[in-house]
C-alpha positions in Angstrom: -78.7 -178.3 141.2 -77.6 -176.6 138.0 -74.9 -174.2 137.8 -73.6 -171.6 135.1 -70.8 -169.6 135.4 -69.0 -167.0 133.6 -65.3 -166.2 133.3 -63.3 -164.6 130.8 -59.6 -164.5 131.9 -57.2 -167.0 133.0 -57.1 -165.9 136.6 -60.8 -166.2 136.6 -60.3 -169.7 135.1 -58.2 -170.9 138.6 -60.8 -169.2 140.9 -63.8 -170.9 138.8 -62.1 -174.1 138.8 -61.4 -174.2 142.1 -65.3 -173.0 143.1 -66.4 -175.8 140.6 -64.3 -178.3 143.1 -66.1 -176.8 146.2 -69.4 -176.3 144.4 -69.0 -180.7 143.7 -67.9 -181.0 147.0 -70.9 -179.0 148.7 -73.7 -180.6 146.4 -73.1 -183.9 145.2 -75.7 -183.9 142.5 -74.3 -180.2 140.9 -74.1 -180.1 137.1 -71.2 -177.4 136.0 -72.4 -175.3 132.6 -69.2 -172.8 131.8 -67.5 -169.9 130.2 -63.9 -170.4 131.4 -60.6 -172.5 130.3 -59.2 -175.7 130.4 -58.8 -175.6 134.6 -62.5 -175.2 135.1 -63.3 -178.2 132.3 -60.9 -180.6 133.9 -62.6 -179.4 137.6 -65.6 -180.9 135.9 -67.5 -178.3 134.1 -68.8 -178.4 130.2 -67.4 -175.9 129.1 -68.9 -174.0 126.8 -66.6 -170.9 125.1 -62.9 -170.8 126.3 -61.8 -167.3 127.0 -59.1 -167.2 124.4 -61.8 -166.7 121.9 -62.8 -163.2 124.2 -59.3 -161.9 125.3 -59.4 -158.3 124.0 -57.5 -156.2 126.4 -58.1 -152.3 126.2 -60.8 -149.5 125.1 -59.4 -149.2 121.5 -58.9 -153.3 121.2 -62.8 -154.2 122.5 -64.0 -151.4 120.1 -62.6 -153.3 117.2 -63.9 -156.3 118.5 -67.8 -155.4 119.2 -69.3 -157.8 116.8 -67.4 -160.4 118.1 -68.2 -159.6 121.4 -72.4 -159.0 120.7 -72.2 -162.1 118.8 -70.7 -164.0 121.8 -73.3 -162.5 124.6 -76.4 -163.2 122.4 -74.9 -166.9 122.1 -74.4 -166.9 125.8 -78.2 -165.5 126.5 -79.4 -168.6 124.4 -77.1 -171.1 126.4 -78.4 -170.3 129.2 -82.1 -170.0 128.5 -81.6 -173.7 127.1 -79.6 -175.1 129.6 -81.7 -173.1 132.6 -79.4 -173.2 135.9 -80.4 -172.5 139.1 -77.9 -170.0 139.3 -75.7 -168.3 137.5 -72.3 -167.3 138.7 -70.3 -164.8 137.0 -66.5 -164.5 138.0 -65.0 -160.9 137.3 -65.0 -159.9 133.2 -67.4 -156.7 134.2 -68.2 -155.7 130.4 -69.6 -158.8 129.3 -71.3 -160.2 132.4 -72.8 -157.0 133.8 -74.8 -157.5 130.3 -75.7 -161.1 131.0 -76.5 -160.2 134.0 -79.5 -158.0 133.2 -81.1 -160.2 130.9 -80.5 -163.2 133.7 -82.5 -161.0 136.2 -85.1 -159.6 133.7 -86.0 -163.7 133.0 -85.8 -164.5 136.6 -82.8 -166.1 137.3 -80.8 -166.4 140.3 -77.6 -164.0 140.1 -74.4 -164.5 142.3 -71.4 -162.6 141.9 -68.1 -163.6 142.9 -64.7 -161.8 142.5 -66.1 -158.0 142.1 -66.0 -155.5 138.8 -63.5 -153.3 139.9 -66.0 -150.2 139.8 -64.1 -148.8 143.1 -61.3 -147.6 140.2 -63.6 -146.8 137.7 -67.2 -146.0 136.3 -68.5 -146.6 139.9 -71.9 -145.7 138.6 -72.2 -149.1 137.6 -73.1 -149.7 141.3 -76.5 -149.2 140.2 -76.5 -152.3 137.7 -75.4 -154.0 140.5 -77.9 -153.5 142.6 -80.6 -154.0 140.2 -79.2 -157.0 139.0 -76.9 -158.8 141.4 -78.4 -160.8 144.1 -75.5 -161.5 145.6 -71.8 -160.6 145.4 -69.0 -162.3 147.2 -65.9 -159.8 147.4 -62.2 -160.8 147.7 -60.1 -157.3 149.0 -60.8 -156.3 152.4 -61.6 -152.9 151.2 -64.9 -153.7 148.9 -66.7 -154.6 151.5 -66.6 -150.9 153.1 -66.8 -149.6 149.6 -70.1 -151.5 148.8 -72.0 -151.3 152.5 -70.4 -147.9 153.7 -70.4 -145.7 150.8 -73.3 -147.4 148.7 -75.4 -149.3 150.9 -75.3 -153.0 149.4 -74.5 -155.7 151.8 -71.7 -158.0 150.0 -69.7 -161.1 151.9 -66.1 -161.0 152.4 -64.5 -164.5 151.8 -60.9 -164.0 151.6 -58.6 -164.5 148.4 -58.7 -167.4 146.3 -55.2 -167.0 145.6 -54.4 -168.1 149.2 -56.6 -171.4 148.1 -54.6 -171.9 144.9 -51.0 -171.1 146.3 -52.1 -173.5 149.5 -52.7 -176.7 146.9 -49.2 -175.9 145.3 -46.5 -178.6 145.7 -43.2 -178.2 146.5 -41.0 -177.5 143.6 -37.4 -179.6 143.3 -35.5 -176.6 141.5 -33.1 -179.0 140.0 -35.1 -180.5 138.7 -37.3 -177.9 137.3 -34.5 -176.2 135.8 -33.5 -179.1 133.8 -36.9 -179.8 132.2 -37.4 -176.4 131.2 -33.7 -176.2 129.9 -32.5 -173.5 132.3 -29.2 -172.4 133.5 -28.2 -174.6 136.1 -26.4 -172.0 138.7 -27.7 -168.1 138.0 -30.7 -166.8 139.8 -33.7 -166.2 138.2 -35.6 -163.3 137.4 -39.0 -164.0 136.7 -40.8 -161.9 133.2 -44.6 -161.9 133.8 -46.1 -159.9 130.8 -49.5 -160.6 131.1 -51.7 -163.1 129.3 -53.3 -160.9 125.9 -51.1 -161.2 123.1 -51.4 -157.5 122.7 -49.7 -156.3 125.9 -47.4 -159.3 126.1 -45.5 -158.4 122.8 -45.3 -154.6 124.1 -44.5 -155.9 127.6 -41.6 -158.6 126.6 -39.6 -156.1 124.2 -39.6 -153.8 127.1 -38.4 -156.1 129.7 -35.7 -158.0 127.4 -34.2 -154.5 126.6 -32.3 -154.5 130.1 -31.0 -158.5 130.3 -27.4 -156.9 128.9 -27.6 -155.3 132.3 -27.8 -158.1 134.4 -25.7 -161.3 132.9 -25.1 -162.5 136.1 -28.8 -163.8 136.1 -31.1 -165.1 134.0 -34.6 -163.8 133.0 -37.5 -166.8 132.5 -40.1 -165.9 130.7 -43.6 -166.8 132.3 -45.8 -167.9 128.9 -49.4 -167.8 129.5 -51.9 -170.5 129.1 -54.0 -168.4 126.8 -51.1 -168.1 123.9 -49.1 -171.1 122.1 -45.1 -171.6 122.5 -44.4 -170.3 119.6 -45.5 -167.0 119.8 -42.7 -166.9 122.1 -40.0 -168.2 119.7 -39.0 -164.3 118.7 -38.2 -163.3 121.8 -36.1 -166.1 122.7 -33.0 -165.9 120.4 -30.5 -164.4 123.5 -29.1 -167.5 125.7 -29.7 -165.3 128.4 -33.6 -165.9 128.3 -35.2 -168.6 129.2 -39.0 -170.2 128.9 -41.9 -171.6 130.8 -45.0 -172.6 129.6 -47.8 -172.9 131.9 -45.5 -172.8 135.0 -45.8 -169.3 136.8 -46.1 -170.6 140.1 -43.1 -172.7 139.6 -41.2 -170.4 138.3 -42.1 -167.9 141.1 -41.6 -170.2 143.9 -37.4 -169.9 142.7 -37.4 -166.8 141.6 -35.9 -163.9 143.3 -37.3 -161.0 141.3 -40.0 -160.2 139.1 -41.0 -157.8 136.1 -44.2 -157.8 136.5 -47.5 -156.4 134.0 -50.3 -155.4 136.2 -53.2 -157.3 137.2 -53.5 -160.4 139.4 -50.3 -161.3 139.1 -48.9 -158.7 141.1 -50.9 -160.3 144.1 -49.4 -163.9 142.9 -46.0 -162.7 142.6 -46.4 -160.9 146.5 -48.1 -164.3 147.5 -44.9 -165.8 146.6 -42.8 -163.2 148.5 -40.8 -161.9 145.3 -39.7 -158.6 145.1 -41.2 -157.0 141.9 -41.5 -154.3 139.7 -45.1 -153.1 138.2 -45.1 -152.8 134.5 -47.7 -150.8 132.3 -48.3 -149.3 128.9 -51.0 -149.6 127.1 -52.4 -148.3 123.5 -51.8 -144.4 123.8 -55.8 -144.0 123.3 -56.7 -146.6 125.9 -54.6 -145.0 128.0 -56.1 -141.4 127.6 -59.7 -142.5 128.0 -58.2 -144.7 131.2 -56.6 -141.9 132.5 -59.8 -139.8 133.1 -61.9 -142.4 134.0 -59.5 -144.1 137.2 -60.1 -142.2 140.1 -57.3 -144.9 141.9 -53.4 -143.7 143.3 -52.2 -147.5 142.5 -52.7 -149.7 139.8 -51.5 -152.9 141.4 -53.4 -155.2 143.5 -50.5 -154.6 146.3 -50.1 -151.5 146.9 -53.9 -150.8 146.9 -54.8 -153.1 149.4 -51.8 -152.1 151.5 -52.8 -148.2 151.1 -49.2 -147.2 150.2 -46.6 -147.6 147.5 -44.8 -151.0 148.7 -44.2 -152.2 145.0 -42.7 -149.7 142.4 -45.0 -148.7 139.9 -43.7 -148.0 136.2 -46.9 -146.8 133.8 -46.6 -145.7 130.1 -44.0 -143.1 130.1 -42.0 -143.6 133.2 -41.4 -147.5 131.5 -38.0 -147.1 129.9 -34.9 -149.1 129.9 -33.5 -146.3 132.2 -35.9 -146.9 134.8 -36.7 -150.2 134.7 -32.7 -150.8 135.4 -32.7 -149.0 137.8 -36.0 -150.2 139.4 -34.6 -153.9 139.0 -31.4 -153.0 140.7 -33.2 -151.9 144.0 -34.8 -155.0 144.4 -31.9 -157.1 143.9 -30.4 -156.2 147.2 -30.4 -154.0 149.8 -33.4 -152.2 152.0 -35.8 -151.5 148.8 -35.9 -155.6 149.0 -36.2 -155.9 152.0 -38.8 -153.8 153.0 -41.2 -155.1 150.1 -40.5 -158.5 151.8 -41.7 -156.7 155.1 -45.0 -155.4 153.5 -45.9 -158.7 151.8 -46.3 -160.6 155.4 -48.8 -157.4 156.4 -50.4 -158.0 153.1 -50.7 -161.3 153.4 -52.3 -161.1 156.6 -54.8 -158.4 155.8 -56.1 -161.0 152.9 -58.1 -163.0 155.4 -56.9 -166.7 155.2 -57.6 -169.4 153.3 -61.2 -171.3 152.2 -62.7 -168.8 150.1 -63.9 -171.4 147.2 -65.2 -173.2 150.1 -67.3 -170.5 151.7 -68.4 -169.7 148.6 -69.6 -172.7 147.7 -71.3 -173.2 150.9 -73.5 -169.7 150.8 -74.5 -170.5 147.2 -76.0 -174.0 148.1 -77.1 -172.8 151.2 -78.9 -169.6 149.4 -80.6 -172.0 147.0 -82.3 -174.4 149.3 -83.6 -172.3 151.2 -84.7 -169.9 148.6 
């Protein structure tokens, strides 16, 4: 069978290549057609449009970027009336496949959601899209699924986190080693700097975090460079000794890390998954962050602390991230009970994420939908 599937962000580029895998797996004749990156091409997809070409982060940054963006869903609308899957799958990246999606159903084509639109923090009206359009939709948190069949009446499957699948393939890292490649310091622990993967917020995000290395010389701070941006857009913010550099390495880095600054998003989750102590980091454009502000209805930004229900990792957003505080933040992690009892809460949270296999299952009801449909 034919497949299409949709992702527009790195995470959503490890979660569709590792569905890809299971989708190959589960149907030996399946033929992979996708928006994604370089993981979900080397799974085995064709891939059509990498998602560096669509990673505008923010209200104000996506308004700039409309004709872009209008060009790039009537080019995907085309692509797949030519290539005409059996399915499509779209992964995440609300904005741009909510649209796809109602043209897909309007021309009769199979729709399978997997990894929700956050709509439970904002615009939940968008639950009527989803119904209208969405055949099925395969949720990730343990919480959507009461959102979507409690409070809105659409039955959705609960599969668990990929992020279990992805951290479950990782190897076992020889820290000597790794700390020679990458040209570390061969003795102080490491502080992880995760700012994100949009070269907006990760300029904003790194001059914030290097502000308070002076602080902490007994360490060194490694910063985590995305797959979507080149190495040297890195090169200005790595003129102190005290700063190292990793390209395409998070988990790595993670896996010998003992604390984290980290921007919001999935990689909150990853850094929890890896039981590091962290700090949440976010400011965004002052305008995005207005119209944001009215239109989140959550108490959390992170992944963590909303699935747990409480605050278990600090939380610095626009304002309250300073120097001040993100010292002193970074200082309670370090040692002492604030450490400890995020360690705690990551075993809880772990275990509320419903084990591992959720590419698997995945793959499995998406055959199993289409041969019997």
């Amino acid at each position: 069978m034919k497949y299409y599937i949709i992702a527009g962000e790195a995470s959503g580029d490890l979660h569709g290549s590792n569905l890809i895998k299971a989708l190959k797996a589960e149907d030996g004749d399946a033929v992979v057609r996708c928006w994604g990156g370089d993981l979900m091409q080397a799974a085995g997809g064709t891939l059509v449009r990498h998602y560096k070409e669509m990673a505008f982060m923010g209200f104000l940054e996506v308004l700039l970027n409309l004709p872009t963006i209008f060009r790039s869903i009537h080019f995907c609308k085309k692509d797949i009336a030519s290539f005409d899957p059996d399915v499509i799958i779209f992964i995440d990246y609300s904005g741009f496949n909510l649209r796809i999606a109602e043209w897909a159903k309007k021309n009769g084509y199979k729709t399978n959601y997997y990894i929700s639109p956050q709509i439970w923090a904002s615009r939940e009206k968008r639950i009527e899209k989803i119904k209208r359009d969405i055949d099925t939709m395969y949720v990730i948190l343990p919480f959507e699924k009461q959102f979507y069949e409690r409070k809105h009446q659409y039955p959705v499957r609960f599969v668990g986190h990929p992020l279990l699948d992805a951290l479950a393939q990782k190897q076992e890292v020889d820290p000597q080693k790794f700390r020679e490649e990458n040209h570390l310091d061969g003795e102080k622990p490491l502080i992880a700097l995760l700012p994100g993967s949009r070269e907006q917020e990760v300029r904003k995000m790194l001059k914030l975090m290097l502000s308070i290395i002076k602080d902490f010389p007994g360490y060194e701070f490694v910063i985590a460079g995305a797959p979507s941006l080149d190495r040297d857009f890195y090169t200005p913010f790595l003129d102190n000794p005290n700063v190292g550099f990793v390209l395409n390495k998070t988990y790595d880095l993670l896996s010998l890390s003992k604390a984290a600054l980290v921007t919001s998003g999935t990689a909150t989750l990853e850094t929890a998954l890896f039981k590091v102590p962290q700090v949440v980091c976010y400011r965004a454009n002052w305008i995005s962050y207005q119209i944001a502000k009215r239109i989140i209805t959550l108490d959390y930004i992170s992944l963590v602390n909303l699935i747990m229900g409480r605050e278990v990792v600090k939380e610095l957003i626009q304002t309250d991230l300073d120097t001040k505080n993100l010292r002193s933040e970074l200082s309670k992690i370090l040692d002492g009970t604030s450490r400890q009892r995020q360690l705690e809460a990551y075993d809880e949270l772990e275990r509320k994420l419903g084990g591992s296999g959720a590419s698997e299952k995945v793959a499995r009801l998406i055959v199993q939908g289409l041969s019997s449909s």
